[in-house]
DSSP file (Angstrom, degrees, kcal/mol; ACC not computed):
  #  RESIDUE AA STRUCTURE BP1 BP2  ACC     N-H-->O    O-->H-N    N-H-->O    O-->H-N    TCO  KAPPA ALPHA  PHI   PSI    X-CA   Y-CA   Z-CA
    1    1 A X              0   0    0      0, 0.0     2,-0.5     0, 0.0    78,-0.1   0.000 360.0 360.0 360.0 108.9   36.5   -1.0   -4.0
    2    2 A X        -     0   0    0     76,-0.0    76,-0.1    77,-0.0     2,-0.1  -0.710 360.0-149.7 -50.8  88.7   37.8    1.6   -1.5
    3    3 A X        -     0   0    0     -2,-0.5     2,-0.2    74,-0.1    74,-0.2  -0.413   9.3-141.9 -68.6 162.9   38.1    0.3    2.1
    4    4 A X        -     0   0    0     72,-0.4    72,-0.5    -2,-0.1     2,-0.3  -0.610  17.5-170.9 -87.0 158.1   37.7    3.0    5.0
    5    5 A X        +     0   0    0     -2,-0.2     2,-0.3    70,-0.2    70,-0.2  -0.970  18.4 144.4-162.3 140.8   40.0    2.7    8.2
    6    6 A X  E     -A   74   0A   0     68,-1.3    68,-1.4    -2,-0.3     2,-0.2  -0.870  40.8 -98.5-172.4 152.0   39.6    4.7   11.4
    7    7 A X  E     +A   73   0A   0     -2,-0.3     2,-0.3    66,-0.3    66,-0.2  -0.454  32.2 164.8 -80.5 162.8   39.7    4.9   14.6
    8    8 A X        -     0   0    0     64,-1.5    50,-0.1    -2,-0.2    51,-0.0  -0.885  38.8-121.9-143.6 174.1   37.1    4.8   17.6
    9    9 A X  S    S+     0   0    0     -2,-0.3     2,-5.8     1,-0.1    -1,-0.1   0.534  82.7 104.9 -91.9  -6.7   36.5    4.4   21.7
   10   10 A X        +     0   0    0     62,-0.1    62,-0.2    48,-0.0    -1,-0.1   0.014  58.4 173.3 -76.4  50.3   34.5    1.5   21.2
   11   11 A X        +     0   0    0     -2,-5.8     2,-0.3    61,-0.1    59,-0.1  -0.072   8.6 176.8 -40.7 163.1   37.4   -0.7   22.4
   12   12 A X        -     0   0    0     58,-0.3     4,-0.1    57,-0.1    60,-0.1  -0.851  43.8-118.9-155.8-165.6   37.0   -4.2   23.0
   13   13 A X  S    S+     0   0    0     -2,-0.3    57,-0.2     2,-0.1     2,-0.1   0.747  97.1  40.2 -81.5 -49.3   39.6   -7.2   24.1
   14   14 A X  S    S-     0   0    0      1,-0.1     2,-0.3    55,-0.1    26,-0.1  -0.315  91.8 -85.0 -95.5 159.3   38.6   -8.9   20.4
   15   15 A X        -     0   0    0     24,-0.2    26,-0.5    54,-0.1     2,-0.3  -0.579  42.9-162.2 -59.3 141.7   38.0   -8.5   17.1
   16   16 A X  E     -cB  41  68A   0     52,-1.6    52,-3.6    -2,-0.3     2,-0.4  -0.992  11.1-178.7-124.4 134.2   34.7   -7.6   16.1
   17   17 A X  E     -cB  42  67A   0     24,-3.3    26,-1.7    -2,-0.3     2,-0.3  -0.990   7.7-162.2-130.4 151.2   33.0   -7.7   13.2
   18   18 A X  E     +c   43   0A   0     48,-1.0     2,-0.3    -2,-0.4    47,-0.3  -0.759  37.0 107.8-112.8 158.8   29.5   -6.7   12.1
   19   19 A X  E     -c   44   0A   0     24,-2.6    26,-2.7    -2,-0.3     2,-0.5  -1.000  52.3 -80.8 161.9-167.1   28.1   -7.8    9.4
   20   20 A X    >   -     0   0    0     -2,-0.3     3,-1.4    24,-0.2     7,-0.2  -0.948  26.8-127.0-123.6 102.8   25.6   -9.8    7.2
   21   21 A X  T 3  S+     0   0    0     -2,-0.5     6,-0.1     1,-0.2    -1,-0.1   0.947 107.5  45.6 -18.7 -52.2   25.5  -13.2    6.0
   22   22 A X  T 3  S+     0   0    0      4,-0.1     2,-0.6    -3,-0.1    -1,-0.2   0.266  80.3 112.6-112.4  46.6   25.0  -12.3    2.5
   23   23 A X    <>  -     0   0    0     -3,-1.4     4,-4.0     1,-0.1     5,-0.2  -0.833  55.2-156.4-103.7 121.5   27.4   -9.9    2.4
   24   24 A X  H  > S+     0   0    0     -2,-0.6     4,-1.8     2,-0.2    -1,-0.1   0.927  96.8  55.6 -72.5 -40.8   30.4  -11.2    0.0
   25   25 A X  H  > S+     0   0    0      2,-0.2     4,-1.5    39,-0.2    -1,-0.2   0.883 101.8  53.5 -78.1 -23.2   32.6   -9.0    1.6
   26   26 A X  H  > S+     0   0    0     38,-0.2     4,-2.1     2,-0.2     5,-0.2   0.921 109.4  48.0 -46.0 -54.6   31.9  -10.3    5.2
   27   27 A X  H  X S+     0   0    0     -4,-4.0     4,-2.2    -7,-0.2     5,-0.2   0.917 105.2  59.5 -65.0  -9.4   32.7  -14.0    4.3
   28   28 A X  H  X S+     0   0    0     -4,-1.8     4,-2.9     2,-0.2     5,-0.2   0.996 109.1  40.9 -58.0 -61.4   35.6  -12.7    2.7
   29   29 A X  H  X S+     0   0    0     -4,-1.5     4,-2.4     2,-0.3     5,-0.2   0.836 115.8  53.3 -28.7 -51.3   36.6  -11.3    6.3
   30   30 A X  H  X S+     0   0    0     -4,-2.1     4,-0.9     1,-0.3    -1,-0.2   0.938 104.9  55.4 -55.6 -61.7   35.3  -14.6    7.6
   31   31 A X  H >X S+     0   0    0     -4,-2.2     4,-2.9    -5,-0.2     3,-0.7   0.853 114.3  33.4 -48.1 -57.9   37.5  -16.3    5.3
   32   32 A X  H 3X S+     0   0    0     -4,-2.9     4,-1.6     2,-0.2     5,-0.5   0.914 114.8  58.2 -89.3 -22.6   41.2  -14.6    6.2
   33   33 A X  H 3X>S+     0   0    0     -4,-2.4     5,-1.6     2,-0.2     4,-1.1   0.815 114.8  37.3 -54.8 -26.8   39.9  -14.4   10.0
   34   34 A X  H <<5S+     0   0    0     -4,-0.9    -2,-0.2    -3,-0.7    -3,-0.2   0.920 118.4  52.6 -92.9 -55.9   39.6  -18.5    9.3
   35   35 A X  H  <5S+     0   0    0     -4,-2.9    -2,-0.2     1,-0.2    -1,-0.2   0.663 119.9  31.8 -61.1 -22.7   43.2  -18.1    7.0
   36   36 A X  H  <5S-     0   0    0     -4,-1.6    -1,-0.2     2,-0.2    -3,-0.2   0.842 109.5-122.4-137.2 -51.9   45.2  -16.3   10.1
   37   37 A X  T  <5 +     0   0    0     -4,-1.1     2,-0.4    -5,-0.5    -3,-0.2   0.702  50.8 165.4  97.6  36.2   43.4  -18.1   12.7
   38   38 A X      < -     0   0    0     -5,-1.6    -1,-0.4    -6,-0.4    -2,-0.2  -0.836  32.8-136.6-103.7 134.7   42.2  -15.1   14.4
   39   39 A X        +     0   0    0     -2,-0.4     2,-0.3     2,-0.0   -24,-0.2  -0.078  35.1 169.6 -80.4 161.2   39.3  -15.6   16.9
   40   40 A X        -     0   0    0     -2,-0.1     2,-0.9   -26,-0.1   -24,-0.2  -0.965  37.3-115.6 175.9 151.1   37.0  -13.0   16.4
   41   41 A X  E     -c   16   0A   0    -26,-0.5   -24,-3.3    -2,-0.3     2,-0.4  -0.887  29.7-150.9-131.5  96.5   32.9  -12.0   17.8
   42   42 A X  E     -c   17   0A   0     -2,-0.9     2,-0.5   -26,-0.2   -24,-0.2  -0.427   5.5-156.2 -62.5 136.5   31.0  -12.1   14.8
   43   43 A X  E     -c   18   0A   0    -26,-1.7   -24,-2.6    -2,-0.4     2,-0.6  -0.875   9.1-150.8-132.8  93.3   28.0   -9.4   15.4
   44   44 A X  E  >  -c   19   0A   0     -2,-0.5     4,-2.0     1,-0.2   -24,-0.2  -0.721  11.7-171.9 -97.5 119.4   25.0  -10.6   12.9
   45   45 A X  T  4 S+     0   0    0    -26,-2.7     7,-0.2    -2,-0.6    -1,-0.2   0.184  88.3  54.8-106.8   9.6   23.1   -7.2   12.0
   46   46 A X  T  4 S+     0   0    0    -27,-0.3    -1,-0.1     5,-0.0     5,-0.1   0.796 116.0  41.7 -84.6 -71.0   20.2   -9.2   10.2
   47   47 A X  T  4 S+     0   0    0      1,-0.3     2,-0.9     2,-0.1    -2,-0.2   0.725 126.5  37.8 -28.2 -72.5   19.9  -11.2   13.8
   48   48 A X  S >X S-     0   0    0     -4,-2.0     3,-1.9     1,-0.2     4,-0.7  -0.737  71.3-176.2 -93.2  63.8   20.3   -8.0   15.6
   49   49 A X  G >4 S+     0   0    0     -2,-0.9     3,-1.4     1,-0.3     4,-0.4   0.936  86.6  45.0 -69.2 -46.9   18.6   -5.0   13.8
   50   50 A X  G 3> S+     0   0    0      1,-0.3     4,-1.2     2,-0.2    -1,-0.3   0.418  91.9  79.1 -94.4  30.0   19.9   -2.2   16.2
   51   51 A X  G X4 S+     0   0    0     -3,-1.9     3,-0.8     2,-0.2     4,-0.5   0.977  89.1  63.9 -59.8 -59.4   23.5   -3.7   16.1
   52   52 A X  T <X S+     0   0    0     -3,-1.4     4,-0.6    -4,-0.7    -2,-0.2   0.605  98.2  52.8 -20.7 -37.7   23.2   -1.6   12.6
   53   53 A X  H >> S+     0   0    0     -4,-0.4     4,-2.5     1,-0.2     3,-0.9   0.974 105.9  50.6 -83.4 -41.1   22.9    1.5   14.6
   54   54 A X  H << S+     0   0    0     -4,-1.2    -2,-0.2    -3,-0.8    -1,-0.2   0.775 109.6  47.7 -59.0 -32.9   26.0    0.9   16.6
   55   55 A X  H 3> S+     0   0    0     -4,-0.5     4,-0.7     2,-0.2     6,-0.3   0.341 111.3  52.5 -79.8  -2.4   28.6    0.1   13.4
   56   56 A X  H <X S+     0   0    0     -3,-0.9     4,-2.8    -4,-0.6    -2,-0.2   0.685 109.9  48.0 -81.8 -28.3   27.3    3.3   11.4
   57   57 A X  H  < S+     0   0    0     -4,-2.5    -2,-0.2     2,-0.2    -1,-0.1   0.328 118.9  42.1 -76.5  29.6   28.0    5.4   14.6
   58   58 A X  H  4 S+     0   0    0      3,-0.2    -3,-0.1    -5,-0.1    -1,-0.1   0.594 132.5  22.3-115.2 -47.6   31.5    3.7   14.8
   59   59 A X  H  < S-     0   0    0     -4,-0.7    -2,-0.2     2,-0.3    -3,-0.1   0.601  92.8-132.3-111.6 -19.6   32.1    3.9   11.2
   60   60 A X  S  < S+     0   0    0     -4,-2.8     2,-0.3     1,-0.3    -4,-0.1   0.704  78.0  79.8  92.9   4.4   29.8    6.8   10.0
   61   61 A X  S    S-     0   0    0     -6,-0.3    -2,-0.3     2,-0.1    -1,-0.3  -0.967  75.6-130.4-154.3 143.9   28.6    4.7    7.1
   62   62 A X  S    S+     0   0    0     -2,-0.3     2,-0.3    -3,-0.1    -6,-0.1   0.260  72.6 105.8 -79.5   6.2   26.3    2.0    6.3
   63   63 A X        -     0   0    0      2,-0.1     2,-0.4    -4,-0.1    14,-0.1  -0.736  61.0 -80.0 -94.1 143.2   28.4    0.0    4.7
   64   64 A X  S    S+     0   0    0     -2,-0.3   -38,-0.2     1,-0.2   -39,-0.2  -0.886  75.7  15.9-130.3 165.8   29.9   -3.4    6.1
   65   65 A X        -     0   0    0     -2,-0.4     2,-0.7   -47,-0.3    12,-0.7  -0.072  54.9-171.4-125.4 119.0   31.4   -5.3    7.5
   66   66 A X  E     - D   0  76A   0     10,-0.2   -48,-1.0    -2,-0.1     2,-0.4  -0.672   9.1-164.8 -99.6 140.3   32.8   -3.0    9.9
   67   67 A X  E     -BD  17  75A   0      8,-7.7     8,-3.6    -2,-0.7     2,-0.3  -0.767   6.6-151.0-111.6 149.6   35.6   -5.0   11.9
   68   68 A X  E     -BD  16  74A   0    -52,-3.6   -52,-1.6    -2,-0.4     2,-0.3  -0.932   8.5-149.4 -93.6 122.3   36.9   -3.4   15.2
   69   69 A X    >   -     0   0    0      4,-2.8     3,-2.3    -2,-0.3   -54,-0.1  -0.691  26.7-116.8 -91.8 167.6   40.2   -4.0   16.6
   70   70 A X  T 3  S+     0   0    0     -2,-0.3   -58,-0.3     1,-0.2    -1,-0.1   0.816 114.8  63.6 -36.8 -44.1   41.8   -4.1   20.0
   71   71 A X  T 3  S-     0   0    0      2,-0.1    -1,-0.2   -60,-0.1     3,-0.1   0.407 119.5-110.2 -66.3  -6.0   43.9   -1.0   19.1
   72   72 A X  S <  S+     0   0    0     -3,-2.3   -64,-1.5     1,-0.4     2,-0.4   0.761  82.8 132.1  71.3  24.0   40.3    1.0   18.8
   73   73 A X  E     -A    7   0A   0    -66,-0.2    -4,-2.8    -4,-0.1    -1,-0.4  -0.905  36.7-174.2 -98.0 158.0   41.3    1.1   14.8
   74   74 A X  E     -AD   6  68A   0    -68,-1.4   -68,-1.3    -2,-0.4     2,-0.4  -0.956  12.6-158.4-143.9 136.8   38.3   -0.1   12.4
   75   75 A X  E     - D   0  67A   0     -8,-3.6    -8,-7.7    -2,-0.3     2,-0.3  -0.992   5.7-148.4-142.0 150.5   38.0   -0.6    9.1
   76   76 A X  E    S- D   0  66A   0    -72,-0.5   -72,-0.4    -2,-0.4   -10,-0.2  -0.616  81.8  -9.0 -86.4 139.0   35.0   -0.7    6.7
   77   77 A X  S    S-     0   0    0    -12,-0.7    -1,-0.2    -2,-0.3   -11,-0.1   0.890  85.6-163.2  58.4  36.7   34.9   -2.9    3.8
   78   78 A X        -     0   0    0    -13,-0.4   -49,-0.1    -3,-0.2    -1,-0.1  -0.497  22.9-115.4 -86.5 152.3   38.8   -4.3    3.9
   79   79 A X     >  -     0   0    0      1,-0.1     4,-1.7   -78,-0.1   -77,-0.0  -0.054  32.5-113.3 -73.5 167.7   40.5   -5.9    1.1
   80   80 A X  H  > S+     0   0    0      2,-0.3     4,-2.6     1,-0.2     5,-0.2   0.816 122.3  47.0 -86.3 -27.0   41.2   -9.4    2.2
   81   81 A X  H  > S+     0   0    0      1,-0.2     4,-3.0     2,-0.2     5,-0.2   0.899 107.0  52.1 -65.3 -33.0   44.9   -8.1    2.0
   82   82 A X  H  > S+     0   0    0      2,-0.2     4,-0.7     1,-0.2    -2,-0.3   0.930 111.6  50.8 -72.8 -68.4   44.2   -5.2    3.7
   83   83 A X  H  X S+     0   0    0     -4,-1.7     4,-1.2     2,-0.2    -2,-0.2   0.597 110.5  42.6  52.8 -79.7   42.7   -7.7    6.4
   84   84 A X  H  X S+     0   0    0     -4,-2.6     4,-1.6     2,-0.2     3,-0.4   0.937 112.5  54.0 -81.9 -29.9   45.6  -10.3    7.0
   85   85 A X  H  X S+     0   0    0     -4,-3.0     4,-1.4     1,-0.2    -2,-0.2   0.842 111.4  50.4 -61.0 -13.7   48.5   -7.2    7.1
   86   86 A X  H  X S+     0   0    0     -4,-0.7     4,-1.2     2,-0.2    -1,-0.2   0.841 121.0  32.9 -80.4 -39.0   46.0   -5.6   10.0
   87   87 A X  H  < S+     0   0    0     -4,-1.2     4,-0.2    -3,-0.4    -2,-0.2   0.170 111.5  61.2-107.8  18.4   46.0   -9.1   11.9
   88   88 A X  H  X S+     0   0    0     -4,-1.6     4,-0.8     2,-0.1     3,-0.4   0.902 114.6  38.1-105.0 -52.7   49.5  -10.0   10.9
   89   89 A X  H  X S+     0   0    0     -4,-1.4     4,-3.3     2,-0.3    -2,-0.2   0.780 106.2  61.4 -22.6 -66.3   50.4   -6.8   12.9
   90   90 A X  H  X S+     0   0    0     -4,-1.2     4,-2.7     1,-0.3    -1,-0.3   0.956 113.1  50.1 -26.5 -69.7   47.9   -7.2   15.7
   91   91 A X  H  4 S+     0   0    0     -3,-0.4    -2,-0.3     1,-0.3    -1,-0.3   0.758 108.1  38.1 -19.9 -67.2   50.1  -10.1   15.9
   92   92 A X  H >X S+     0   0    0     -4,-0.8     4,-0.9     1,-0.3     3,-0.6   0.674 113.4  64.3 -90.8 -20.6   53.5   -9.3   15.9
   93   93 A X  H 3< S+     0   0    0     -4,-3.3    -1,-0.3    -5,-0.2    -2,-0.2   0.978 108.8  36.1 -61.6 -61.8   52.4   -6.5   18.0
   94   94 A X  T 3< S+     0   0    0     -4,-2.7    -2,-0.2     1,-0.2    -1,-0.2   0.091 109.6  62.1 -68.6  10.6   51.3   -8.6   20.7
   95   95 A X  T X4 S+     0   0    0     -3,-0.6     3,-1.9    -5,-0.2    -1,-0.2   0.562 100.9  58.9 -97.2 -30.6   54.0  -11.1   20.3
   96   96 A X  T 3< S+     0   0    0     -4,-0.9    -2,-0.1     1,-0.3    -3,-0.1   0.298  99.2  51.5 -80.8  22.7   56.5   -8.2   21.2
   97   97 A X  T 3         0   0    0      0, 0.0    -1,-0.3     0, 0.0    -3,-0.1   0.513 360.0 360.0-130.4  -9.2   55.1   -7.3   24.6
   98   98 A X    <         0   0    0     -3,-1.9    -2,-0.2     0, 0.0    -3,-0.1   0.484 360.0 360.0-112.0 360.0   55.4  -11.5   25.8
């Protein structure tokens, strides 16, 4: 599996992620967001149908989960590794300004 990574304007404060329940690769997300202890606005696109339209104009694709960062970078689909090195950064990033 190939993730996608990009950037957007759809800034936010948080993480966001859209996504599914029975999408294995959202709980995966779920799962290192729970491992790193990162806070996070889950955006449930069954709950929510036209959420769906807003993460394919963000990401250009209908595939999810697409998770948003603070930094206005996104990725589709991330490896779980791919995942914590993005919110181990986030991190260290925001450790370095305090």
């Amino acid at each position: 599996m190939t993730s996608t990574m990009g950037t957007t304007e759809h800034f936010t404060d948080q993480v966001v992620m859209y996504g599914a329940d029975w999408c294995i690769d959202c709980r995966n997300a779920k799962e290192v967001f729970e491992l790193e202890g990162t806070k996070y606005i889950y955006v449930d696109l069954v709950a929510d149908e036209s959420a769906a339209v807003r993460a394919e104009e963000i990401s250009g694709s209908k595939k999810i989960p697409v998770i948003i960062f603070p930094d206005g970078v996104f990725y589709v689909e991330p490896t779980k590794k791919e995942l914590a090195l993005k919110l181990r950064s986030l991190e260290a990033e925001s450790n370095s300004f305090t």
